[in-house]
N, C-alpha and C positions, 0 to 999 in steps of 0.2 A: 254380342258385339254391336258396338253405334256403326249403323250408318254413313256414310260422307255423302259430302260430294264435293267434285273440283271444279274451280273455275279457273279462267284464262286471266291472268294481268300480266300485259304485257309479255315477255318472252318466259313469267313463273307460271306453273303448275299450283295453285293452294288448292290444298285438299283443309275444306271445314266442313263441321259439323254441318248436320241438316239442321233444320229449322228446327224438325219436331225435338231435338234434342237441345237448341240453344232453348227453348222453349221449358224443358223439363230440368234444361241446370239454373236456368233463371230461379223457377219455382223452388227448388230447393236450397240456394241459395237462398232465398227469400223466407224460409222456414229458422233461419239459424236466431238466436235469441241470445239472453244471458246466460252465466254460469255457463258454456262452452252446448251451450241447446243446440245441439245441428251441425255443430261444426265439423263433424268427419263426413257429413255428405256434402256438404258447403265445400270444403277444400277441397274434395273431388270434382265436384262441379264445377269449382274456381277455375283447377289446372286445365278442363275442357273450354269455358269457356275461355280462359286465357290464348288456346290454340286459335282463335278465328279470326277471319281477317279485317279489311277496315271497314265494310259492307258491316261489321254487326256491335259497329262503334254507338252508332244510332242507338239501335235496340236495349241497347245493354243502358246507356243511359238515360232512356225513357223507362227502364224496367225500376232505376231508383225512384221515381215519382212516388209510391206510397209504400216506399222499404222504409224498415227501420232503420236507426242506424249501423245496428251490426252488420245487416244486407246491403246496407247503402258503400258499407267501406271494401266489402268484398266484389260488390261490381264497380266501385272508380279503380281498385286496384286492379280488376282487370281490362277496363279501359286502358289503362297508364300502360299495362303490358304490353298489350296491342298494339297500339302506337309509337310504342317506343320500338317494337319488331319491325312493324310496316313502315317506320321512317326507316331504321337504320337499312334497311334492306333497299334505298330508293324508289320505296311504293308509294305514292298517294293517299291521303285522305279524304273522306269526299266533304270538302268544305262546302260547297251549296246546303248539303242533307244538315251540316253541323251548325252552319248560321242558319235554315230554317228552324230547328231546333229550340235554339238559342232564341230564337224571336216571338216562339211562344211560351208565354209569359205563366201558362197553367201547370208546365213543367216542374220539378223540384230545385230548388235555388241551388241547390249544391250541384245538382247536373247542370243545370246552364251555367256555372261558374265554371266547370269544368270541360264543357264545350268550348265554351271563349280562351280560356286558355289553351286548346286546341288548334282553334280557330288564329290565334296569335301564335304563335308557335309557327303553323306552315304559309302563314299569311301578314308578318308583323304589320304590313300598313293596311290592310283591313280590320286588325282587332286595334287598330289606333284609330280609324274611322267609325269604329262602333263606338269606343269609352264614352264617347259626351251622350251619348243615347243613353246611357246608363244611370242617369242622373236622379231620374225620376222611378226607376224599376223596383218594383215589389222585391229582388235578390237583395239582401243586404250587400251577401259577399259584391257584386256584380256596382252596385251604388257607392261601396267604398271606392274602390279603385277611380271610379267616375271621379268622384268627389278630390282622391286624393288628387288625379292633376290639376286640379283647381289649386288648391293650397301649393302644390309647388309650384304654379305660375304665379302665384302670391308671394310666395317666398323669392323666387325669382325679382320681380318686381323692386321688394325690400333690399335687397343687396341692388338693386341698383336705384336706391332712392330714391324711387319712384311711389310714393304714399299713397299717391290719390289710385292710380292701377293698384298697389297691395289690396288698399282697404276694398273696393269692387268685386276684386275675386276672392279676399277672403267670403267677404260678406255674400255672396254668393256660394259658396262652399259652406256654410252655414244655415242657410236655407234648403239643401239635400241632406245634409250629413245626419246620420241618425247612429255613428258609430260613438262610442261615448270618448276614447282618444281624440278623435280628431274633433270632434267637437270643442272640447275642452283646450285644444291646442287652438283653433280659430279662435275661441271666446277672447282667449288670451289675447293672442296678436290685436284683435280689434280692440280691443280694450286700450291694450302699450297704444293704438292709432288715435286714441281720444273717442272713439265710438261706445255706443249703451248698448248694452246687451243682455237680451231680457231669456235669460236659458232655463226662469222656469216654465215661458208659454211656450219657448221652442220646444222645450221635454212634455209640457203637459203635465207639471206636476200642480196638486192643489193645494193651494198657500191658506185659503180662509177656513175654518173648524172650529167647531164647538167641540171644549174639551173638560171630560168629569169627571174627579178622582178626588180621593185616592179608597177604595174599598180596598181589600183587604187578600193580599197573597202569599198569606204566610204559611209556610211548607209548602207553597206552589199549589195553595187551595184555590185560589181563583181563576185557576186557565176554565175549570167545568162547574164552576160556580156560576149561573146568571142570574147577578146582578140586574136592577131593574132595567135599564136603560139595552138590556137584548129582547124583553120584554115588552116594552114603551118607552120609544123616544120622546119623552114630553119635557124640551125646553126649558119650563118653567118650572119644575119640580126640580128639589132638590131632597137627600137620601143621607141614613145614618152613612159616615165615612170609616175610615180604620180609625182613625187620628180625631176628625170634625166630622162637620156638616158636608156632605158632598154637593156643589152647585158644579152649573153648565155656565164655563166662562169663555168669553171671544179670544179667538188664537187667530193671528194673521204671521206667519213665515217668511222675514225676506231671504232666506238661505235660498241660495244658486240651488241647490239641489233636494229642494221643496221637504228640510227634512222638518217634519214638527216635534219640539221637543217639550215633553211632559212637565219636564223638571223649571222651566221655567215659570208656570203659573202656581205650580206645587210646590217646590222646594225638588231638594236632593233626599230623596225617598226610598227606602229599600221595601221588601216587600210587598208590595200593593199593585192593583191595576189599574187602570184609569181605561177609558173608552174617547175617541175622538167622532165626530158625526158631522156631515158635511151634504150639500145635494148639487146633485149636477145637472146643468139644465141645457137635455140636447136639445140639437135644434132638428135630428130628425130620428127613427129609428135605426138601429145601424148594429151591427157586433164591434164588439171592440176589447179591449184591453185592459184591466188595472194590472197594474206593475207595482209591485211593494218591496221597499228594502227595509231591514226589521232585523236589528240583531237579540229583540227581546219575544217573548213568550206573546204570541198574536192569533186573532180571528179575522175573518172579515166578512161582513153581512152587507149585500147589495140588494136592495128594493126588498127588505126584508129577510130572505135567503142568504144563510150561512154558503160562504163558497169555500173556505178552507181553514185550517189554521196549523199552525207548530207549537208546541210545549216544550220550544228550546230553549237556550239563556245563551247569551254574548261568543259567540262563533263567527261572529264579523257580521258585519251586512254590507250590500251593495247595489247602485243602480238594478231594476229589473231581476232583483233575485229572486222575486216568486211571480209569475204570470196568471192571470186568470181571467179567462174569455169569461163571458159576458155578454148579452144582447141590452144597448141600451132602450129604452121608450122613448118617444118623441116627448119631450117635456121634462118635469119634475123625474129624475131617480135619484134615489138615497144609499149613502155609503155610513157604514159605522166600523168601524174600526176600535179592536178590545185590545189593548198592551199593556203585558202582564211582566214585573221588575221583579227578580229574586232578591235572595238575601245575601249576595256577596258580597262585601266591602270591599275590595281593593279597588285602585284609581282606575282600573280598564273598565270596572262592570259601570260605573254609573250612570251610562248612558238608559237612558226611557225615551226610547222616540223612535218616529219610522218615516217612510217618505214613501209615497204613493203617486202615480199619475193614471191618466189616462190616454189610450193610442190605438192606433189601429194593429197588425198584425206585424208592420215593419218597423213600426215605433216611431211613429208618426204621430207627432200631438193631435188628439180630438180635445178642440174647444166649446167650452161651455159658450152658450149664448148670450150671459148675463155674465162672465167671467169677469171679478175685478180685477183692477190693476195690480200687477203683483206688487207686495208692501217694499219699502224702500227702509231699508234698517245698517246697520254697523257690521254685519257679516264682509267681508273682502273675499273677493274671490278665490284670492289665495287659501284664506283660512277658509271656506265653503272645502276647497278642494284639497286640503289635508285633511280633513275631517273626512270627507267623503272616502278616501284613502285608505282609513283606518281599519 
């Protein structure tokens, strides 16, 4: 049998677990996985911790800091339980412990997201005095909402024909937003206001590449084929092709959404791979991000080093759909990118191209030091963002 113990609130009696047991249903809790891994001690542990009072609100949401997600959902749901017992019964939450919480920033974003909505919840003009703090915060979740009153005081603004304030806080709301909705939503507005807007150094995407092709992927022989150029990047060589000669030709990208497209320097090509190569020159050393959206068969080789790839074909691509940490060097590192086009004809597969950036952890453009000016071309925003869509 567990243990208790009670404490006095107010004129209640709560009888909670001891510590050593909120302690052991944490950790099991924390054990549960995929395919249903853990989850009959997990559910039990849930319904214990679910019993405790608002003293172990805290705990339980510092305990998601390095849970998975399957642990992370099993202890906000019993946060949620908690509080929603200890309001409706007229207990208290201890808002101090939960904005101290919330202010440290080393926390799990989903737990301080979930604090604050705590926090707002027993406190509505204190989580209204916190939002603009949030502007800058490592939480995405925590930075949207920031961002989004911006935008509605922008929109505000617009309905009352007031330009010069919309365009301010759009533009403003712009420079936080790293959600790709609202982003996309300001581009827009500033744009209808007469303003330029440059969304592939806001994203960090890279516009300039050296791009070689077209070798040869027919039956999908070239995703583990290497071709010279994984071998040696050398510029100025050029290699038997499927078709011709394979040379390294200049690509510059003005799509909003830094997509680079194969078929433009090559033709509309089925079967084959081409390779793009590019270098980025930090300006200190640092970890960081590439983000790749790639609905074709791909690699990617950073400072030499393969970091990943897919041998899939046309399953959609989008914004940030493959991540991969990275430690840059101060100076000169090199990106090569392998995309690999099957054999299907119909009008969805034709795409050959991917779009790539670099960012830090919250998606936060990192700038190259020597970055050019992004190219200026016939792309409309519009059509950028139906395509991106697709």
């Amino acid at each position: 049998m567990k243990q208790m113990m009670s404490i006095l609130v107010g004129s209640a009696l709560l009888v909670l677990p001891a510590q050593a047991d909120l302690k052991s249903d944490v950790a099991a809790i924390r054990q549960v996985g995929g395919e249903g891994k853990g989850n009959v001690q997990a559910a039990a542990a849930w319904q214990s911790l679910a019993k405790g009072g608002a003293q172990t609100l805290v705990p339980l949401l510092a305990a998601m800091d390095d849970a998975n997600d399957f642990a992370a959902n099993y202890l906000r749901s019993a946060v949620d339980a908690i509080a929603d017992r200890e309001l409706a019964a007229g207990r208290k939450l201890p808002q101090d412990d939960l904005e101290k919480f919330l202010a440290d920033t080393k926390h799990n974003p989903r737990a301080r997201r979930l604090a604050y909505e705590l926090v707002a919840r027993i406190a509505p003009a204190a989580g209204e005095k916190l939002l603009p703090t949030f502007l800058n915060d490592p939480s995405i979740e925590l930075r949207r909402d920031a961002v989004q009153r911006l935008i509605d005081a922008a929109d505000k603004a617009l309905a009352a024909q007031d330009q010069a304030a919309a365009t301010k806080e759009f533009s403003n709301a712009l420079t936080y937003a790293r959600d790709e909705a609202q982003i996309k939503k300001v581009a827009g507005e500033l744009r209808k206001l007469g303003q330029e807007v440059d969304l592939p150094k806001h994203f960090g995407f890279l516009t300039h590449w050296k791009l070689i092709g077209a070798f040869d992927n027919t039956k999908l022989v070239g995703f583990d084929t290497a071709y010279p150029p994984e071998q040696a990047v050398d510029l100025a060589a050029s290699y038997p092709g499927k078709l011709e000669t394979a040379r390294w030709v200049d690509v510059a990208t003005p799509n909003d959404y830094g997509m680079v497209d194969f078929n433009k320097p090559f033709g509309d090509m089925k079967g084959v791979t081409g390779y793009a190569y590019t270098e980025f020159n930090a300006a200190t050393a640092r970890p960081a991000e590439l983000r790749l959206g790639c609905k074709n068969g791909w690699k990617v080789w950073f400072n030499g080093k393969l970091l990943f790839g897919r041998d899939e074909y046309h399953r959609g691509a989008r914004i940030d759909q493959y991540r991969l940490p990275v430690e840059l060097k101060a100076g000169k590192n090199t990106i090569l990118v392998k995309v690999c086009q099957n054999e299907e004809v119909k009008d969805w597969t034709k795409e050959w191209e991917f779009q790539l950036r670099v960012c830090d952890a919250t998606g936060t453009a990192i700038l190259a030091k020597d970055r050019p000016a992004t190219p200026k071309g016939p792309v409309s925003a519009k059509k950028a963002e139906a395509k991106q869509a697709k």
